[in-house]
Each structure stands twice: as structure tokens, then as C-alpha cells.
Backbone as numpy.savetxt, mean C-alpha at the origin, in Angstrom:
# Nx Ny Nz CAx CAy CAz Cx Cy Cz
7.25 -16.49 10.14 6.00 -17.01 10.66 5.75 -18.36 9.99
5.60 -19.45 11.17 5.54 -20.84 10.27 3.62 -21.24 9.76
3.68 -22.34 8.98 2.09 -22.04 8.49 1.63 -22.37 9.52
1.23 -22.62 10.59 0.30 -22.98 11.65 0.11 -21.66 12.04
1.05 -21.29 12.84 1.07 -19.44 13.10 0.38 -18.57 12.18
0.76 -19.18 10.73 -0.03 -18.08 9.80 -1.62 -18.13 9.43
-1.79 -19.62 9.83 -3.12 -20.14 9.84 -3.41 -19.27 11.06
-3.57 -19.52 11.94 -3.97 -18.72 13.67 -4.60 -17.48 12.93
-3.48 -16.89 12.30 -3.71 -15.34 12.32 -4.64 -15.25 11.39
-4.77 -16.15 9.90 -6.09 -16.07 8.83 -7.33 -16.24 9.44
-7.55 -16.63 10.67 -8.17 -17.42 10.91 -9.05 -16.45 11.69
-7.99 -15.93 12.83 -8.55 -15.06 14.21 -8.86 -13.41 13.23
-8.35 -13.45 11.56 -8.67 -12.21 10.94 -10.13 -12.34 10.06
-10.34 -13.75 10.25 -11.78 -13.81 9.53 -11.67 -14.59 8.08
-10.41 -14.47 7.42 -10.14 -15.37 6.89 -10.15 -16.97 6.49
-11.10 -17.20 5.59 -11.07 -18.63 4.88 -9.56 -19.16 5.19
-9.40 -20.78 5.61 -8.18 -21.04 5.40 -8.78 -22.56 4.90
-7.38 -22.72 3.59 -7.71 -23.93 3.61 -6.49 -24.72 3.13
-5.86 -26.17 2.99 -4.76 -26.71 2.86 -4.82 -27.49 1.52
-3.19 -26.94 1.11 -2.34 -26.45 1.46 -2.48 -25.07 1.53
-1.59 -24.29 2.53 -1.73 -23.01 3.18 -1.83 -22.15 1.69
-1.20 -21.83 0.77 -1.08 -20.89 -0.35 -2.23 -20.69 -1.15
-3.51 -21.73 -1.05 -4.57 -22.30 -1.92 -5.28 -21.49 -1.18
-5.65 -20.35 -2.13 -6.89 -19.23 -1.48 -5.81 -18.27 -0.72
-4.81 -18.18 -0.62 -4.13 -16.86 0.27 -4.76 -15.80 -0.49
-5.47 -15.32 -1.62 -5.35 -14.32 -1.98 -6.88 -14.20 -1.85
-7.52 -15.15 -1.37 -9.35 -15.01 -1.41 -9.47 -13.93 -0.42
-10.17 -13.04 -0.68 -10.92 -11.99 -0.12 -11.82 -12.02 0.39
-11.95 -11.22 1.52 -13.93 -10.82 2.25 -14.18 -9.94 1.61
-15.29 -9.23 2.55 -16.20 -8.14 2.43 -15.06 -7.08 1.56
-15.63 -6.01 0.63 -15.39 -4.89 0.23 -13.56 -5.42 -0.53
-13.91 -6.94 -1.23 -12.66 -7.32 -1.72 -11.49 -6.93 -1.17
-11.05 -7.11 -0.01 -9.85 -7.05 1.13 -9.53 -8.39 1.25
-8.16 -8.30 0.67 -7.35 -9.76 1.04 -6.46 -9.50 2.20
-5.77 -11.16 2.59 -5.18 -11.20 4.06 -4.31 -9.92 3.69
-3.62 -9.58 3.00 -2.36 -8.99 2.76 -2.78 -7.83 2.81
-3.79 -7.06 2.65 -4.26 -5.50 2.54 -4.49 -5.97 3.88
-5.39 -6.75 4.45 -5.40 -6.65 6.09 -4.29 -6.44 6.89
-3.40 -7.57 6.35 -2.17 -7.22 7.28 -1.23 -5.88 6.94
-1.13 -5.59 5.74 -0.94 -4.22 5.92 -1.42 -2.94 6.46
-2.77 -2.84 6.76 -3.81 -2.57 7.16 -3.39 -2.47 8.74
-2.79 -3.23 9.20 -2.45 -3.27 10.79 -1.42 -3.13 11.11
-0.56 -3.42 9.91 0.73 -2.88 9.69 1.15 -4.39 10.86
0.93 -5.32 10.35 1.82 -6.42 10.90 2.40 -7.09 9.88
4.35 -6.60 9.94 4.78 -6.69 9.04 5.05 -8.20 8.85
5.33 -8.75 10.02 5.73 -10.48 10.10 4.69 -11.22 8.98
2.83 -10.71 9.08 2.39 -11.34 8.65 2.27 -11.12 7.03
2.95 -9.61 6.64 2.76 -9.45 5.34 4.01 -10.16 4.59
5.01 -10.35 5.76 6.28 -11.31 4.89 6.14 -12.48 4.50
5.11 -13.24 5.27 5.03 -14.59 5.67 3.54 -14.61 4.10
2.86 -13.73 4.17 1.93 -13.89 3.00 2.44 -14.03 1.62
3.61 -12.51 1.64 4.21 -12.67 0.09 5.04 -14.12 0.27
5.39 -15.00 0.89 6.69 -15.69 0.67 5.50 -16.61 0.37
4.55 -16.29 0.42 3.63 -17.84 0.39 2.75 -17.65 -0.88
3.14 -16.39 -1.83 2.33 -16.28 -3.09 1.00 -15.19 -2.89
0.97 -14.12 -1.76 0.12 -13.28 -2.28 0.16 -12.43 -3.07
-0.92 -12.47 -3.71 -0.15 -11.09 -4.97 -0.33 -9.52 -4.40
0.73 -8.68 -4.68 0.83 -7.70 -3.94 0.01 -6.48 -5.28
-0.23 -7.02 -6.06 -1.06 -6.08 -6.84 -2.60 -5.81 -6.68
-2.85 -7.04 -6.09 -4.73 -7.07 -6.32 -4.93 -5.93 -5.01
-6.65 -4.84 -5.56 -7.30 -3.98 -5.21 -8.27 -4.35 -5.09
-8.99 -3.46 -4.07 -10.58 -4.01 -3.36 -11.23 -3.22 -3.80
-12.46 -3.29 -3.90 -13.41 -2.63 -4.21 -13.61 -0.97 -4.64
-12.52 -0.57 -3.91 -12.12 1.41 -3.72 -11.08 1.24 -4.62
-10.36 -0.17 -5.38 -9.32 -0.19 -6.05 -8.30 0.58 -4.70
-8.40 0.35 -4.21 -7.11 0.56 -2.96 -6.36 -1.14 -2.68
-4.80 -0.99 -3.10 -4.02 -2.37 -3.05 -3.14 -2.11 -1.17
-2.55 -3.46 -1.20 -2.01 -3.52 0.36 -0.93 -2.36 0.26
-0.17 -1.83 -0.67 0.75 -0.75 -0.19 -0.17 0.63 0.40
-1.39 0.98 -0.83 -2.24 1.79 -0.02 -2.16 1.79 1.53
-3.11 0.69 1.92 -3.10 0.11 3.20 -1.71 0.13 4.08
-0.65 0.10 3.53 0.12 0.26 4.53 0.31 1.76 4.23
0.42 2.79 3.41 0.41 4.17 3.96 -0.76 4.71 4.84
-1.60 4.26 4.70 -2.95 4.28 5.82 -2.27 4.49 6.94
-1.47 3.48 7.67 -1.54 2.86 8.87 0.10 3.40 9.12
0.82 4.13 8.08 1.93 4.88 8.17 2.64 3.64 8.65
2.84 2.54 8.25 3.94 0.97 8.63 5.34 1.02 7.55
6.30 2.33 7.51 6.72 2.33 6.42 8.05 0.88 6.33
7.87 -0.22 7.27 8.27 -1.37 7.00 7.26 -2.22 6.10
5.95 -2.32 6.11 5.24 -2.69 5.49 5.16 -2.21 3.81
5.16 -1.15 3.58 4.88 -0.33 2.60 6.67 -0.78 1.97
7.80 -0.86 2.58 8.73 -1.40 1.89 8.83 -2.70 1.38
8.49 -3.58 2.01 8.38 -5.23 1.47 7.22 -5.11 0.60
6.30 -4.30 0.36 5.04 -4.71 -0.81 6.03 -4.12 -1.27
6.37 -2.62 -2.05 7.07 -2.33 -2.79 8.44 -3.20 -3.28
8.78 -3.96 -2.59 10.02 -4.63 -2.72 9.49 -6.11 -3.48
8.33 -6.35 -2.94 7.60 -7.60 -3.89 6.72 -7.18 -5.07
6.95 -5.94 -5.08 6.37 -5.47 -6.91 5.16 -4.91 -6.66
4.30 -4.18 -5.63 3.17 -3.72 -5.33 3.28 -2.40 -6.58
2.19 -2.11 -7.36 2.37 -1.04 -7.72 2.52 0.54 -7.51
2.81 1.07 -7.74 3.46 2.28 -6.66 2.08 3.15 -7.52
1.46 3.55 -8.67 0.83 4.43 -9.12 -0.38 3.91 -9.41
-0.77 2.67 -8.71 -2.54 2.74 -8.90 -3.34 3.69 -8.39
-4.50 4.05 -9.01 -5.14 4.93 -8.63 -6.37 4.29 -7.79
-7.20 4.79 -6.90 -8.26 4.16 -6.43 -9.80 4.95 -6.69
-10.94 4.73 -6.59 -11.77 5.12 -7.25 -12.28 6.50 -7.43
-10.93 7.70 -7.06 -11.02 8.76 -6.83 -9.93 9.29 -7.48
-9.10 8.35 -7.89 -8.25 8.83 -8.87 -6.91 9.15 -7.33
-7.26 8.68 -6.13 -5.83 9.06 -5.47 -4.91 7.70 -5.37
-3.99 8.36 -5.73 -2.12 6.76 -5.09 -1.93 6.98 -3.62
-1.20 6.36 -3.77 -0.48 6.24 -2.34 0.23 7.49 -2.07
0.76 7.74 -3.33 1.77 9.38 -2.77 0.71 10.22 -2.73
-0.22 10.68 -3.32 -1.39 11.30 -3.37 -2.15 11.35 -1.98
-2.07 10.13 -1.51 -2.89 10.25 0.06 -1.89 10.93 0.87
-0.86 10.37 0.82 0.39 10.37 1.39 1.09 12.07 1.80
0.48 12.54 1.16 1.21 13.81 0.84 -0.29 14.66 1.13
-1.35 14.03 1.51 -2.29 14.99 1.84 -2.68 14.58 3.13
-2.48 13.67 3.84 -1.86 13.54 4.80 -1.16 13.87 5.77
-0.29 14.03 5.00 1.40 14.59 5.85 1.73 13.67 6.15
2.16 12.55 5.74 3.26 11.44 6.19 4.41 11.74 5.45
5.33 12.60 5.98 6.75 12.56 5.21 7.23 11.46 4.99
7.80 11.16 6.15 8.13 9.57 5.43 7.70 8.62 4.50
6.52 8.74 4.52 5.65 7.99 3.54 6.00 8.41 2.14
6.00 9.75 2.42 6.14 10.63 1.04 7.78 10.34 0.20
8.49 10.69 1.15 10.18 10.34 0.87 9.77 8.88 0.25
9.46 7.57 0.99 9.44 6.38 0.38 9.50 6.22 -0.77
7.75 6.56 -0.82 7.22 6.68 -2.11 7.98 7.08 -3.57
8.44 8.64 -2.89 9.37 8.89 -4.21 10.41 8.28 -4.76
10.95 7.55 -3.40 12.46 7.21 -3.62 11.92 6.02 -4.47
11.14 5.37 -4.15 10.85 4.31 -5.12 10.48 4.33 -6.62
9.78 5.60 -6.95 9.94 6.12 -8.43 8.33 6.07 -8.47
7.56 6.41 -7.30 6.03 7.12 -7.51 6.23 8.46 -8.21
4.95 8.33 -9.49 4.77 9.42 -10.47 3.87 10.39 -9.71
4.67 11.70 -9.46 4.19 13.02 -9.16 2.99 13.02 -9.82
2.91 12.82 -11.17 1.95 14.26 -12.05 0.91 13.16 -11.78
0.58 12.28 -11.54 -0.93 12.16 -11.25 -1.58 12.62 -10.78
-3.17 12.11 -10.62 -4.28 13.86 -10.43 -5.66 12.74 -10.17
-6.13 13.50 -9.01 -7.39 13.26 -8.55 -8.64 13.16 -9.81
-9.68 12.67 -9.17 -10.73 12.66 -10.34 -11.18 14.68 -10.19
-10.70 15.20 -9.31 -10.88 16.28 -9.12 -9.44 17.59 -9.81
-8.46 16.50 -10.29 -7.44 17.33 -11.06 -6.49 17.65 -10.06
-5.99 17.18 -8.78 -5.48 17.14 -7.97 -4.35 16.25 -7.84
-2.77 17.48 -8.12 -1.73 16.17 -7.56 -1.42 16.21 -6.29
-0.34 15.52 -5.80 -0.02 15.50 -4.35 0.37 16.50 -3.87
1.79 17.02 -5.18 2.12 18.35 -5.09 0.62 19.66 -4.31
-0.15 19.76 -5.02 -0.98 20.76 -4.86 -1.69 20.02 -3.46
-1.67 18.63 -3.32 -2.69 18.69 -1.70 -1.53 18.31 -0.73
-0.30 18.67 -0.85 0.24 18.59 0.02 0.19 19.26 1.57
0.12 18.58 2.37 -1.05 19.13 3.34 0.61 19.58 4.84
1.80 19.75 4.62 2.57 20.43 5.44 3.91 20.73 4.53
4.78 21.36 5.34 6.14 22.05 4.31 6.98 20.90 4.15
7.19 19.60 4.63 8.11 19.19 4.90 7.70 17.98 3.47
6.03 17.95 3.49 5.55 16.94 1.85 6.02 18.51 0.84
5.68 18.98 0.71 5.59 19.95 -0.18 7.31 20.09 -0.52
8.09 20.27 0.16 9.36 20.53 -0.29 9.69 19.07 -1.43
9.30 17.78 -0.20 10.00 16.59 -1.42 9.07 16.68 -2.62
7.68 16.81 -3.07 7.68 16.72 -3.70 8.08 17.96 -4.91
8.00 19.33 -4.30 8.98 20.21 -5.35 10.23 19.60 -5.94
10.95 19.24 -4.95 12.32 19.03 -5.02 12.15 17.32 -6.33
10.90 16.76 -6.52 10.94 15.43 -7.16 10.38 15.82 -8.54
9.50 17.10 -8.49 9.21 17.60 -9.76 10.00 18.36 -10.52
10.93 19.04 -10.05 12.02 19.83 -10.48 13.08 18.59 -10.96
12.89 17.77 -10.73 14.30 16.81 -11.02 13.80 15.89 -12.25
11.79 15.97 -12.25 11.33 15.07 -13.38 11.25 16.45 -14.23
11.77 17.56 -14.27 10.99 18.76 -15.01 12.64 18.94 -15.65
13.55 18.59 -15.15 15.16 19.06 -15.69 15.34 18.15 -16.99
């Protein structure tokens, strides 16, 4: 996506733009949501490539402390959710409830999401502000097996 194109899209998303294109990529609206949680958020992966190559940081959290990989398990984009992870998104933030991404993920039922997650080296034993891991809200057989099968292998 070239910067004019990427401008269009900051632009038609509500997004401040201002030049040079990288200056403010990471400024946020309402409920601290940057372009990059948006575009993960919609799971438009073109625009989340075109953000990291241009310096968004794939760590910053909004207001719920929910970051753009969150946002892309939301929206189940598991192309999205690979390029944040691949640009260093953190895999075990918690958000103001104490849930991750594998944590939603797995209460949910996004297998795939769930497989991702692990394969990338998301920590099981985290726990809700309610004492809740994914393991225990795993919400069908097919989350529940990977994550047995990921606790048994951190438990050996």
C-alpha cells in the first residue's frame, strides 16, 4: 500500500493524518485505538502491513489495555494476528480483566486462533481477574485439547 493509499484509508477511518506519513501513525482516537488496532480490528491485513513498515508500534493498548493482536483475534484475521506477532506484538498482555488473546481466544472457540497463539509461545497459566485460564474457559473440545496438549508439554 503506497502512502497516498494509506493516507485515503487514515483518513476515510477517522484518522488524523499528517506529513510526513509516519509522524502521528501511532496517534489514537476515542477509547485510545490506534490505526493499527483499527486495522486489525477489520482485519485489513494490507493496511496493517503498510502501518508496521511505516513504524507503528505493535505493542501500544487502548484504554481496555487491549493491543492490535487482541483486535485481530476479535475479528478471527489469523493473517493479521501473524504479522503483529511477527513484528513483536506481545502475545501475553493482559487487558483490564486480566484476559490475553489466548484467553479470549479459547473462550471463544477460535481454534485456529488458539493453535496460533500457542505455536507462538502464548503463556497458558495466565488467569482472569476472576482466576480464570483459557484452559478452564475453553469454550469447545477442539480449544481444550490444544491447550491440554500445551500444558502437559509446559508441565513435562
Amino acid at each position: 500500500m503506497n502512502d497516498n493509499r494509506l493516507k485515503c484509508w487514515l483518513v476515510q477511518a477517522g484518522f488524523h493524518v499528517s506529513d510526513p506519513l509516519p509522524t502521528g501513525i501511532n496517534r489514537a482516537l476515542a477509547n485510545e485505538t490506534t490505526p493499527l488496532m483499527y486495522a486489525a480490528r477489520i482485519g485489513d491485513i494490507d493496511a496493517v502491513k503498510a502501518l508496521l513498515a511505516r513504524g507503528a508500534d505493535p505493542a501500544m493498548l487502548n484504554a481496555d489495555r487491549n493491543g492490535a493482536l487482541w483486535f485481530a483475534c476479535f475479528t478471527d484475521s489469523q493473517a493479521c494476528a501473524a504479522a503483529l506477532i511477527a513484528a513483536g506484538a506481545p502475545l501475553d498482555s493482559q487487558n483490564v480483566n486480566g484476559a490475553t488473546a489466548l484467553i479470549y481466544c479459547a473462550s471463544a472457540g477460535k481454534t485456529a486462533m488458539v493453535q496460533l497463539l500457542l505455536e507462538a509461545g502464548a503463556d497458558t497459566g495466565l488467569m482472569t481477574l476472576d482466576d480464570f485460564t483459557a484452559l478452564e474457559l475453553a469454550s469447545n473440545p477442539a480449544c481444550l485439547r490444544l491447550l491440554k496438549a500445551a500444558r502437559s508439554t509446559v508441565d513435562a
